[in-house]
N, C-alpha and C positions, 0 to 999 in steps of 0.2 A: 492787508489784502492787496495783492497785488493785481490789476488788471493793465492789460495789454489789449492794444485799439489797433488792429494790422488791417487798414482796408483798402480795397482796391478803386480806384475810381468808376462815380456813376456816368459813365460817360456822355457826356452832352450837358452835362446837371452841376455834378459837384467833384472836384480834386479830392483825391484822398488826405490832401490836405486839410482843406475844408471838412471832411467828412471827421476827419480826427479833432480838430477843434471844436466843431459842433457835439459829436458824444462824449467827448473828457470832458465837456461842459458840465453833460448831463451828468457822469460818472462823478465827477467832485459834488454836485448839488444831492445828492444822495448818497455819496458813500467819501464825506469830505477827508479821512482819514486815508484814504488810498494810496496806494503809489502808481499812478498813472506813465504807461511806456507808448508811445504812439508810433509805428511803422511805417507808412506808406509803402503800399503794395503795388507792382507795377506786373504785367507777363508778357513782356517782353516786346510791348506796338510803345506807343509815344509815353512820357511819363517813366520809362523804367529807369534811367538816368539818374534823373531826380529824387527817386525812390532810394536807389544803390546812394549816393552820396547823401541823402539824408539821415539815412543808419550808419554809414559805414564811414562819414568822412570824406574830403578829397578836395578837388576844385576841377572846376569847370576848363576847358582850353579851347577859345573860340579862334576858329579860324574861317577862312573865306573860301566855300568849294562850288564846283557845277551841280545847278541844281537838274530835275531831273529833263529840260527842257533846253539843258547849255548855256542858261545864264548866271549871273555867279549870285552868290546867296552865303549869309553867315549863316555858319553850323556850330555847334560845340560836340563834344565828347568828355566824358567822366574820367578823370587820373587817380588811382588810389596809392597809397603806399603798403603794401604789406608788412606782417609783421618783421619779415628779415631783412625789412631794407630797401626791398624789388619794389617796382612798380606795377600796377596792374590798369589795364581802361574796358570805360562798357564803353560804347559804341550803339546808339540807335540811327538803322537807317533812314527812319523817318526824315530823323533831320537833317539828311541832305535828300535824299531820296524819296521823300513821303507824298505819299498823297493827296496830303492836305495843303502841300506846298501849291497849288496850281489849281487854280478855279477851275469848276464843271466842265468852263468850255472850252478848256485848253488840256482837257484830259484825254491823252492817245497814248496807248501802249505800244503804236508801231513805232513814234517817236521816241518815247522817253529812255532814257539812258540811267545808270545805277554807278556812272560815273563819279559822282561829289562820295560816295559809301566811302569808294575804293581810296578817295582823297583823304578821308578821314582816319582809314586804316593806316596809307602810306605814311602820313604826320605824325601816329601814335608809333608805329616803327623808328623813324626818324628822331624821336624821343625816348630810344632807345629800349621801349617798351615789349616786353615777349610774351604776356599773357595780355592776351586780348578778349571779351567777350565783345559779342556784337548781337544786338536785339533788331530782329528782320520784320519786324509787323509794321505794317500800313507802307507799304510801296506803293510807286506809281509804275513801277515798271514791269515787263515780260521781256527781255533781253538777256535772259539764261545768266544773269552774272557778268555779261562778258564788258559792259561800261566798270563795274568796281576792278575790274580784272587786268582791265585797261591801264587804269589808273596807278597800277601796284607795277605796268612793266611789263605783261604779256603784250604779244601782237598778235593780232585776227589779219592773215592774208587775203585777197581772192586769188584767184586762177592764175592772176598777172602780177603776185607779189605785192599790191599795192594794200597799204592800211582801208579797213574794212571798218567803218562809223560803228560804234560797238550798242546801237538799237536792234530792238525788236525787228523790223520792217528787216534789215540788214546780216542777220544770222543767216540765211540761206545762201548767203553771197560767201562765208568762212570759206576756206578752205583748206587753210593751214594755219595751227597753232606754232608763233615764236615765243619760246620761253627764254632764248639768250638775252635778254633786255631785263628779265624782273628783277626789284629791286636788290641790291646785296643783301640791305640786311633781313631778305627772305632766307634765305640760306646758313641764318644761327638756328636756334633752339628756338624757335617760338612755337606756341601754344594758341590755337584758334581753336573756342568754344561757340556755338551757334544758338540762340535761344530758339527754338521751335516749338508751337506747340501745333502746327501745321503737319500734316500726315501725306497732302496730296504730292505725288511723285512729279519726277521731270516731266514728260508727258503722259497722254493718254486722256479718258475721256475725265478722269478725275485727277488730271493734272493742273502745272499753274494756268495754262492758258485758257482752259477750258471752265476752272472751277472760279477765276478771279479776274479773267480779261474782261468779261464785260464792265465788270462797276471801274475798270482803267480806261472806259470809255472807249473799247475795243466792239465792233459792230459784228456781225456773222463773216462776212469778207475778210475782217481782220482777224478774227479767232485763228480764219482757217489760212491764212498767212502766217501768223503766229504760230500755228503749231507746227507746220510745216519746216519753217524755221529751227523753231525749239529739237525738234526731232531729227534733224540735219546737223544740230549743233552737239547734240547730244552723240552724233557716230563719231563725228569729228574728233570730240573729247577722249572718246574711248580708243581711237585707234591713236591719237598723238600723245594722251597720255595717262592709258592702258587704265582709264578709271570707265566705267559702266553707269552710270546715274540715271540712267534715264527711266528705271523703273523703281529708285531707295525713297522709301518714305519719307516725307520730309523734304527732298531735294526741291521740290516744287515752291518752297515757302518763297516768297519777295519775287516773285517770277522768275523763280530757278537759281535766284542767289544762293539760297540754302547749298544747291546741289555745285553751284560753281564752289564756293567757299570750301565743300568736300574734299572737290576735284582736283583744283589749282593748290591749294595752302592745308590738305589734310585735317582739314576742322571738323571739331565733333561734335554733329547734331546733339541737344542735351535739351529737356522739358524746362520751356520757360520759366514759367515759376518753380521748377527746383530751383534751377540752376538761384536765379532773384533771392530765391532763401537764403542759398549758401552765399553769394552775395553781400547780405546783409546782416551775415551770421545768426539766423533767428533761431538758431537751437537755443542758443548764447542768451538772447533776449527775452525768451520762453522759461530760464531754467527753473525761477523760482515763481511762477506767473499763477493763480488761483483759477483765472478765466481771462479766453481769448474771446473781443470782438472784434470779428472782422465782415466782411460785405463786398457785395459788387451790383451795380444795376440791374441784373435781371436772375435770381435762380432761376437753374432748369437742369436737364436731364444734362446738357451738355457741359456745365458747369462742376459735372463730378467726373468729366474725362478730362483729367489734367489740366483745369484749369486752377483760377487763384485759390475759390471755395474747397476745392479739390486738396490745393498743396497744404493748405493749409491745416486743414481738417486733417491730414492723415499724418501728418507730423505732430501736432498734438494730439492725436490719438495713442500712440507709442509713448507719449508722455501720460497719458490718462487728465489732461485736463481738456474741461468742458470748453465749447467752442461754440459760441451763437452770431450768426448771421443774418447782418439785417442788410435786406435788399430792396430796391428798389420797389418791384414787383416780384414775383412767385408764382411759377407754372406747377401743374400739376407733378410732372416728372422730375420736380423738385427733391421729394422725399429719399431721390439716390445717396441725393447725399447724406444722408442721416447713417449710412453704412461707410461714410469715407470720414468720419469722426465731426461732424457737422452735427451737436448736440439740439439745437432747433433754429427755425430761419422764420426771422421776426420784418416781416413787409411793412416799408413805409408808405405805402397805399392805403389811405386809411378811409376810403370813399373812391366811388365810380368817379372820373372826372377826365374832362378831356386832354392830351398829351399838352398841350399850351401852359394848362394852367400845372400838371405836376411841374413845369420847368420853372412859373411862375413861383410855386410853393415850397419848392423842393429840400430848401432847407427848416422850414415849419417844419413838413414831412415827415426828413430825417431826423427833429427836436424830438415831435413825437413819438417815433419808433426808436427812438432810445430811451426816453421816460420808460415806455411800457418795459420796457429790454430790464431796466432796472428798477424797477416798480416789482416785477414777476422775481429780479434774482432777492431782493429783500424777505419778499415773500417766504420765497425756498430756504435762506437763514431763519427765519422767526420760526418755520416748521421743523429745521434741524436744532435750533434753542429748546423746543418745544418737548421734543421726541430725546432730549438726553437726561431733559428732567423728570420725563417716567421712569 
């Protein structure tokens, strides 16, 4: 029996690390004859790094960039080797650009810059790298791209020629895009993949400024600063260099990083967690597998529009193996996924109890909600034992 442990982290609670050591626990204490495969699942915010080089191999390359605030901060990025030789990197912006770099009270989106991204990229170029993925979840910024953009070799003019600070607050001062400066080795064959699973456009009322500026610590005054910006930045682009973004799905993801990344470097928006699969090659890791369990801290409705439960489930579905998901908690609108190849979602909620103590419990929780997980599939053996001997 083969089973495969692919989960996503409970965020705030438990690593899919953790979450994988806790149920292969369970998994050998009842079924000790197994072959146990553990994945860590990442879609593409913090974590997806870590995720990609723990299936896939590689090493880490820490370097020292601007964080989203202008002060310098170690980052790392992911380096693979592929099979022919080539190199490949994922790249999370979080880790130079994130938001969880900067305390509550130093959270402003008219300040912050997507500067240290652009650093990360230029380095992984500079290591002569051409296939890049970059995972755009948890920004601090609304600066349409133009700090990582900076970084690679574009210049943001005003009126007066003079370099234009590549912030939020600061976009409506652009005036002219210089693209003589970017770096050379933008100019080979390279390859920009985007993970998104982000849908909001450049602007509008369901864009980055509007749909994400507030929790970047952006006020009513600054939205409407912001967006004014953004949507100034966005003509600018299109007439210097004849790309439109300001209404492509997606562009909006990391506050318009998605759509600069488009625009400057021709990168192709692609769903996070696919992309994460192919990644980690999980057809590959799947191919002889009986049952997948994987998870994420909350099912719900939104959980089967492209997220982890999502990718998951519908990949193993076209394999026809069964796929149980144990989550944190379980909303009604859960049940979607039961149509995206999500064979049942087993909740480690196992009593009313206040958020304190699940954080206190969390890993009991998840003990529990894998016993039961395999406690139910032993069951389902003993009744197909049962049902071959009539």
């Amino acid at each position: 029996m083969h089973i495969v442990i692919a989960p996503d982290s409970f965020k705030g609670t438990l690593s899919s690390k953790q979450i994988i050591e806790i149920v292969s626990a369970e998994a050998h204490r009842h079924f000790p004859e197994a072959k146990i495969t553990g994945v860590p699942i990442a879609d593409g915010g913090e974590g997806t790094v870590h995720a990609v080089l723990a299936s896939r191999g590689g090493r880490l390359r820490h370097i020292t960039v601007t964080n989203p605030l202008f002060a310098q901060t170690d980052a790392a990025y992911g380096i693979m080797e592929n099979r022919d030789g080539s190199l490949s990197a994922i790249i999370e912006m979080a880790a130079a650009s994130g938001i969880t770099l900067l305390p509550a009270a130093q959270r402003n989106a008219l300040k912050t810059t997507s500067y240290g991204t652009g650093e990360l990229i230029a380095d992984a170029l500079r290591q002569g790298i051409k296939d890049i993925t970059i995972a755009v979840g948890g920004s601090a910024t609304n600066d349409g791209g133009a700090g990582a953009m900076a970084a690679l070799g574009f210049r943001f003019l005003d009126e007066h020629g003079k370099d234009v600070t590549p912030t939020g607050e600061h976009l409506i001062h652009i005036s002219r895009i210089d693209t003589s400066g970017r770096l050379p080795e933008l100019a080979g064959d390279v390859s920009f993949t985007v993970m998104c699973d982000v849908r909001s456009p450049f602007t509008g009322p369901d864009g980055a400024t509007y749909t994400y500026g507030a929790q970047k610590g952006a006020d009513n005054d600054a939205l409407s600063l912001l967006e004014e910006g953004m949507l100034h930045f966005a003509e600018v682009i299109k007439r210097d260099l004849g790309k439109d973004i300001k209404d492509v799905s997606g562009s909006g993801a990391a506050g318009g990083l998605g759509g600069a990344l488009c625009a400057f470097l021709n990168g192709r928006m692609e769903s996070g967690i696919k992309t994460l699969l192919n990644l980690v090659q999980f057809e590959s890791l799947i191919a002889d597998a009986d049952i997948i369990i994987t998870g994420e801290g909350c099912a719900d409705g939104q959980s089967a529009q492209g997220k982890v439960l999502w990718g998951i489930g519908t990949c193993a579905k076209e394999r026809q193996i069964p796929v149980i998901a144990i989550a944190g908690g379980m909303r009604p609108d859960a049940k979607l996924l039961y149509d995206c190849g999500i064979t049942a979602i087993v909740p480690a909620l196992n009593r009313a109890m206040p958020l304190t103590e699940v954080f206190r419990h969390s890993q009991n929780l998840l003990r529990d909600a894998a016993e039961r997980t395999f406690l139910l599939l032993k069951a389902g053996m003993e009744m197909q034992k049962a049902a071959l001997l009539l």
